[in-house]
C-alpha positions in Angstrom: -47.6 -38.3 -21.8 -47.3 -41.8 -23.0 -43.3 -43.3 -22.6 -42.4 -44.6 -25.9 -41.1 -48.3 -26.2 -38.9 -49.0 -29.2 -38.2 -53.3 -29.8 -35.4 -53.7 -32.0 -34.9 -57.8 -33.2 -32.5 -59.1 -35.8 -30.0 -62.0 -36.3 -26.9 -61.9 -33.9 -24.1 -59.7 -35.0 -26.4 -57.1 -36.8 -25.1 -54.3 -35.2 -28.1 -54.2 -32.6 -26.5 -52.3 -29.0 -24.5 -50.0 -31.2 -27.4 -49.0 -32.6 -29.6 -48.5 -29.6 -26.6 -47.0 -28.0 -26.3 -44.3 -30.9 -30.3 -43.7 -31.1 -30.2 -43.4 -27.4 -27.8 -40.6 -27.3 -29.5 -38.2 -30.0 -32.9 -39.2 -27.8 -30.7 -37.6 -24.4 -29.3 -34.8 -26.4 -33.1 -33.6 -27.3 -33.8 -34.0 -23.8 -36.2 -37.2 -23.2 -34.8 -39.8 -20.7 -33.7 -43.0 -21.5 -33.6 -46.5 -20.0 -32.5 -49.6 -22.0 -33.8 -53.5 -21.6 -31.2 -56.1 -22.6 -31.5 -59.7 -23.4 -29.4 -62.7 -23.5 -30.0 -66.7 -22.8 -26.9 -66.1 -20.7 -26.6 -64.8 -17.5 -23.5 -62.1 -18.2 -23.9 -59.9 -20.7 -21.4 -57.9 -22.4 -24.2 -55.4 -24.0 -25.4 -54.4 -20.7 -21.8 -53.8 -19.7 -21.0 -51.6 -22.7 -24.1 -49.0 -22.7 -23.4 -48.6 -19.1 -19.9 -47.9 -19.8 -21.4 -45.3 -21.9 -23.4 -43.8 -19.2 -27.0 -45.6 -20.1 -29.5 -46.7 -17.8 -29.3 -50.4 -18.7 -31.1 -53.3 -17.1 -30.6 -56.8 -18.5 -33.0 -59.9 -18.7 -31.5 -63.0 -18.8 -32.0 -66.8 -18.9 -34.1 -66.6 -21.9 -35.7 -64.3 -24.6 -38.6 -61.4 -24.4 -40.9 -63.9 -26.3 -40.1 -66.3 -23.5 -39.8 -64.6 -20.6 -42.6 -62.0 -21.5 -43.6 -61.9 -18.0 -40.0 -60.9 -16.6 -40.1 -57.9 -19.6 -43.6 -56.6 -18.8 -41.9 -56.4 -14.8 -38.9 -55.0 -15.6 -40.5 -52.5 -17.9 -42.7 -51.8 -14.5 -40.2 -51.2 -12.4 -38.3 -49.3 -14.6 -40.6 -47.1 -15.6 -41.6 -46.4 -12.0 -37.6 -45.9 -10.7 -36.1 -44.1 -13.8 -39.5 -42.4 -15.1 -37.8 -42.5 -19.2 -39.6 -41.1 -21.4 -38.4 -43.8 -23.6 -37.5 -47.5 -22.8 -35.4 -49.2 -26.1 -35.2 -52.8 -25.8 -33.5 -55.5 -27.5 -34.4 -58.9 -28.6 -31.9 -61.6 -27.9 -30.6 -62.3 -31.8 -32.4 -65.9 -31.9 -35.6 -64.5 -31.3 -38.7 -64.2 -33.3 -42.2 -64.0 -33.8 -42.3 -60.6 -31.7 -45.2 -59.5 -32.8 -47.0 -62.3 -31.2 -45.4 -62.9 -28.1 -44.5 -59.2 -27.2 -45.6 -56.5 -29.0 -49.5 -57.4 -29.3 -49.3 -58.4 -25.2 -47.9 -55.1 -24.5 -50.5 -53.1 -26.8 -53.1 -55.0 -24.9 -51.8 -54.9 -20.9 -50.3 -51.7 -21.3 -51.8 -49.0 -24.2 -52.7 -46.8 -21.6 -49.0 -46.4 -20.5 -47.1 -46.8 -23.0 -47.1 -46.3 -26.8 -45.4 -49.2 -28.8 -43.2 -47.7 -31.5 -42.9 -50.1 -35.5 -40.6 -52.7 -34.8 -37.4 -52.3 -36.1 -35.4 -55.2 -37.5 -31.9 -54.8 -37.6 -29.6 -56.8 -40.8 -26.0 -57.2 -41.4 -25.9 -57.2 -45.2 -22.9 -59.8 -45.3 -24.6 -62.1 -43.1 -27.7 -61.6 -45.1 -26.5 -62.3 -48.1 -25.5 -65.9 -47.0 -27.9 -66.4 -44.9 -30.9 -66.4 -48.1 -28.1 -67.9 -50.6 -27.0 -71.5 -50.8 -23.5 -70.4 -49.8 -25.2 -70.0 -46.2 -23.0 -71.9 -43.5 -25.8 -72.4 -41.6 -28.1 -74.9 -41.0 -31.9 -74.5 -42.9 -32.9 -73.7 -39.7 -31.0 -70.5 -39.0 -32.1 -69.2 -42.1 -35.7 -70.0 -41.6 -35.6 -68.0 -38.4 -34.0 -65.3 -40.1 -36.2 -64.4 -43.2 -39.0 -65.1 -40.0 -37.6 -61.9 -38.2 -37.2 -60.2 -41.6 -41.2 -60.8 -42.4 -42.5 -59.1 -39.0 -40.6 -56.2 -39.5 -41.8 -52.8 -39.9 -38.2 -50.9 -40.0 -35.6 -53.0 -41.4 -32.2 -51.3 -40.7 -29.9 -52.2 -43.9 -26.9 -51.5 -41.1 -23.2 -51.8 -41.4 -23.0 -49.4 -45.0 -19.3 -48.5 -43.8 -18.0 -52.5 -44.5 -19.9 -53.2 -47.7 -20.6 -52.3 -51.5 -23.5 -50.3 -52.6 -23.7 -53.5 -55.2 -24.4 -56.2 -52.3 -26.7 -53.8 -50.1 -28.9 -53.4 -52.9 -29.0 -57.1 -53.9 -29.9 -57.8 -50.1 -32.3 -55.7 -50.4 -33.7 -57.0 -53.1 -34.0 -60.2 -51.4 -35.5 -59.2 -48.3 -38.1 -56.6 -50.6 -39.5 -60.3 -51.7 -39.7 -61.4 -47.8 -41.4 -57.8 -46.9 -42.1 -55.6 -49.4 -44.0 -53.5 -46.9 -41.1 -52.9 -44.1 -39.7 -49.3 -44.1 -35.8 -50.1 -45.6 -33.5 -47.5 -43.7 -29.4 -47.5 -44.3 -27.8 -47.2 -41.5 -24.1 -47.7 -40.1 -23.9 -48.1 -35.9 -20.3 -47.3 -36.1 -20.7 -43.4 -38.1 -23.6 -42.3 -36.7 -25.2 -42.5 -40.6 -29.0 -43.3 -40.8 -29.6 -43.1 -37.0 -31.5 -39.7 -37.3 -33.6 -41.1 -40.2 -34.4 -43.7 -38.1 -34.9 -42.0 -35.0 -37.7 -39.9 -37.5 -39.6 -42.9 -38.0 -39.6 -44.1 -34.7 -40.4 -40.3 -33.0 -43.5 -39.2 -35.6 -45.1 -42.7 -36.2 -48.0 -42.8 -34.2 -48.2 -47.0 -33.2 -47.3 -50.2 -34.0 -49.6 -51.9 -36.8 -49.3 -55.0 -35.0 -50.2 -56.0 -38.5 -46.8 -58.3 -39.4 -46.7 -61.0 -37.7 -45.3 -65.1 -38.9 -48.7 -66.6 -38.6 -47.3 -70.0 -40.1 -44.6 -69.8 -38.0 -42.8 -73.8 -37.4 -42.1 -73.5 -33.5 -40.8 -77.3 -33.8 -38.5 -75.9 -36.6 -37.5 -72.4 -35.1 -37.3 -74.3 -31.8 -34.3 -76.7 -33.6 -32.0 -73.9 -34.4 -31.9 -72.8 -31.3 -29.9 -76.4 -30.4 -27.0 -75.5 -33.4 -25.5 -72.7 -32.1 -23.3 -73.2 -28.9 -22.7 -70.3 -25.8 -20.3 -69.3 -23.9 -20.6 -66.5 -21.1 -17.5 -65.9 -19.0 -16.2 -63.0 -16.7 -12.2 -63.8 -15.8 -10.2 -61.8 -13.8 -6.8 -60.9 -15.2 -3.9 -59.3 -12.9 -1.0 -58.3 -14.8 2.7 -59.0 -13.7 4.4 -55.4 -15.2 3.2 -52.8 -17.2 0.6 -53.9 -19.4 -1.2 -53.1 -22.7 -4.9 -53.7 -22.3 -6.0 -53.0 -26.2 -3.3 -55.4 -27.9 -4.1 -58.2 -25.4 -7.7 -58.0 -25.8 -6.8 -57.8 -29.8 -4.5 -60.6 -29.4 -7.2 -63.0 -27.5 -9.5 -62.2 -30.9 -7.3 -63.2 -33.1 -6.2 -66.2 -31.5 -9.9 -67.2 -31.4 -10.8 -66.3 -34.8 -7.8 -68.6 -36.2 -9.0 -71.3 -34.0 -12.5 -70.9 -35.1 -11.2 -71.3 -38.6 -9.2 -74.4 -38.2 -11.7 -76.2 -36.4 -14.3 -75.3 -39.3 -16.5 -73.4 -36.7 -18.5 -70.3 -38.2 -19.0 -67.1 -35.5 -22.7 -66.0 -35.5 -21.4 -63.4 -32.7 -18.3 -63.4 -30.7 -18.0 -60.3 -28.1 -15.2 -59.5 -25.9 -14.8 -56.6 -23.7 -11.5 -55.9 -22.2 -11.9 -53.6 -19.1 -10.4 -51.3 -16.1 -11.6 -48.1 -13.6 -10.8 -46.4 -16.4 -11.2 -47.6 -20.0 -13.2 -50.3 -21.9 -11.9 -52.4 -25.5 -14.6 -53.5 -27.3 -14.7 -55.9 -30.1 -17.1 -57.9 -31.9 -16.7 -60.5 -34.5 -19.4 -61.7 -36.4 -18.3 -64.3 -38.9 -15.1 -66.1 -38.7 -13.4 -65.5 -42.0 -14.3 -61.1 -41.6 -12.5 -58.9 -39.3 -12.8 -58.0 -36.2 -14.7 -54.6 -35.2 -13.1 -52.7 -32.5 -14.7 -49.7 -30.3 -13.1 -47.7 -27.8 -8.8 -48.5 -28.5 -6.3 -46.1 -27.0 -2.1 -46.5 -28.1 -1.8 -45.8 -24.2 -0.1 -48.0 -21.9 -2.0 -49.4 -18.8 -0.8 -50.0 -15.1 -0.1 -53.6 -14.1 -3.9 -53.2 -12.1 -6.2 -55.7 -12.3 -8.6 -56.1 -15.5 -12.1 -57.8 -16.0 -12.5 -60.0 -19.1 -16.0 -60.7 -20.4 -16.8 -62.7 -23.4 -19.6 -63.6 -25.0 -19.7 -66.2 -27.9 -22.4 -67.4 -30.2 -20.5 -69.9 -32.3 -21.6 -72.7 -34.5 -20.1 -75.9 -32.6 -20.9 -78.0 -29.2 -20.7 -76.2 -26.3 -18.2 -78.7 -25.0 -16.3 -77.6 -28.4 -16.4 -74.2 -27.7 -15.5 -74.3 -24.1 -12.3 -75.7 -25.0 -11.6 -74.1 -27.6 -11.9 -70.3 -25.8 -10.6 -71.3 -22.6 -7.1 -72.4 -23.8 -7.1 -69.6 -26.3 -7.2 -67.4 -22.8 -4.2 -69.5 -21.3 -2.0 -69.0 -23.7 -2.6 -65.9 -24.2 -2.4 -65.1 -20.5 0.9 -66.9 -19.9 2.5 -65.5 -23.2 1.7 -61.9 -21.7 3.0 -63.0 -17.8 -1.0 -62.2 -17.1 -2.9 -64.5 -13.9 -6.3 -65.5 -14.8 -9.0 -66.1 -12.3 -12.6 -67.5 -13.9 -15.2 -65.9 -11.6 -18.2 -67.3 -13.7 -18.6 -69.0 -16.8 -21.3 -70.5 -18.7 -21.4 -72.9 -21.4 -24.6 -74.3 -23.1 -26.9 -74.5 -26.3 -30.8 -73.3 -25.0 -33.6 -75.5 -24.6 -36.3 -75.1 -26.7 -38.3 -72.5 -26.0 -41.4 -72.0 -24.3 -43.6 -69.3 -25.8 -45.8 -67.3 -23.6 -47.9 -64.2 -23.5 -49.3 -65.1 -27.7 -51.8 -62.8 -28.7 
């Protein structure tokens, strides 16, 4: 039997890992095995950290996306195949990424159809987002835009996701939009955090026989989609914190967010995806914030007190601003923070940078 491969792309702060994480649990609960591919520019990522926390066979690619690195994803999906032998391998597209049909999913049909059988590429879409993203209230550059309603017209599954945090007014204007991107994409509702519109999905993805291969941005503007790569500054850090006295891990991670988030504000800087994980043996905080004037979501809080042991800090940010900017700006957010709560911080990596454009490989 064929392992299934499911690709799931869509703008950063769609919702994308809680997703896979949710499909991939009803996959393990009807018995099939499951290994996850990852993906950042990065080199420390907080997704791959959070769906092993969970128990999932996660393996991360890094340094650039699938459509980039195809070569890395066709070996990792190799290797994992022959260590973990899933059944299914879910993989997902680094949040700037596009043209997938191209650059990954036609290269795979062709290298690999007698392995593996390539599942319709699901887009995932944070209606809010959306909304400004194809409106002229967008805060984004043209650019970021362009790349989105790109990733909208390849898709063949276009998850409508987060239906817990908006109307039913504004999801079915977005939809209405993207329906005039692709009016031939599957639209499902979905919402990572309930658990609604996962097994609808899963449906699609299970009985579906292939990939069409048939969407795919053939006037795509590489120079253009290239450029919006350069607006949006990274930052990738793992810190080390060791308490002083008893400590409480969920409203220090919470406080850190909020500090940010006001920062962000002030200095006029709009959150594509901010991530931080707060972490011991024992528990894991997860929040994510994906536009700078919305609340934070949370996953995993506990009113529990935590030991004065030592904690691992892992942030992520996708922020609209220089990574010089953005450096700063997080890295005395954490100081203050840190000395306000008698906490000692020790930076074991860190990574600040905007990509280079780039380089496509494996077109078909």
């Amino acid at each position: 039997m064929k392992t299934s491969i499911l690709l799931i792309g869509g703008f950063l702060g769609a919702g994308k890992t809680t997703l896979l994480a949710e499909i991939a649990q009803r996959l393990l609960a009807k018995g099939e095995k499951v290994s996850i591919i990852t993906n950042d520019q990065g080199s420390d990522l907080i997704d791959t950290e959070f769906l092993e926390s969970k128990g999932l066979n996660t393996t991360g690619i890094t340094g650039g996306c699938f459509c980039c690195k195809f070569d890395d994803l066709l070996e990792t999906i190799t290797t994992v195949t022959r260590n973990q032998q899933p059944t299914w391998i879910l993989a997902e597209a680094v949040g700037s990424c596009t043209d997938l049909v191209a650059t990954v999913i036609r290269p795979l049909k062709r290298l690999k159809s007698h392995n593996f059988r390539i599942t319709p590429i699901t887009i995932a879409v944070d209606p809010e987002r959306a909304y400004l993203l194809l409106e002229d209230r967008n805060p984004f550059p043209y650019e970021i835009g362009y790349l989105f309603e790109q990733q909208i017209q390849e898709a063949e599954i276009v998850l409508l996701n987060k239906t817990d945090r908006v109307s039913h007014e504004l999801m079915e204007e977005v939809k209405k939009k993207i329906y005039r991107t692709n009016h031939k994409a599957r639209f499902i509702r979905t919402s990572a955090i309930q658990g609604f519109g996962i097994d609808e999905w899963m449906n699609e993805v299970v009985h579906i026989e292939e990939a069409s291969s048939e969407r795919i941005a053939s006037l795509l503007d590489y120079d253009l989609n290239a450029t919006d790569e350069t607006y949006i500054g990274r930052l990738n850090a793992s810190i080390t914190l060791t308490p002083e006295e008893f400590f409480h891990l969920e409203e220090f991670v919470k406080m850190i967010g909020l500090e940010l988030q006001a920062e962000f504000i002030r200095k006029g800087f709009e959150a594509a995806n901010v991530k931080l994980i707060g972490q011991n043996s024992y528990r894991v905080i997860k929040g994510s914030l994906t536009n700078s004037m919305k609340e934070w979501e949370w996953n995993g809080l506990d009113q529990d007190f935590d030991f004065a042991t030592k904690i691992t800090l892992l942030i992520n940010a996708h922020v609209l601003a220089q990574p010089v900017q953005l450096y700063e700006t997080i890295m005395s957010i954490v100081k203050k923070v840190s000395e306000q709560w008698n906490v000692n911080t020790l930076v074991d990596q860190l990574e600040c940078f905007s990509p280079e454009r780039p380089e496509t490989v494996g077109m078909v």
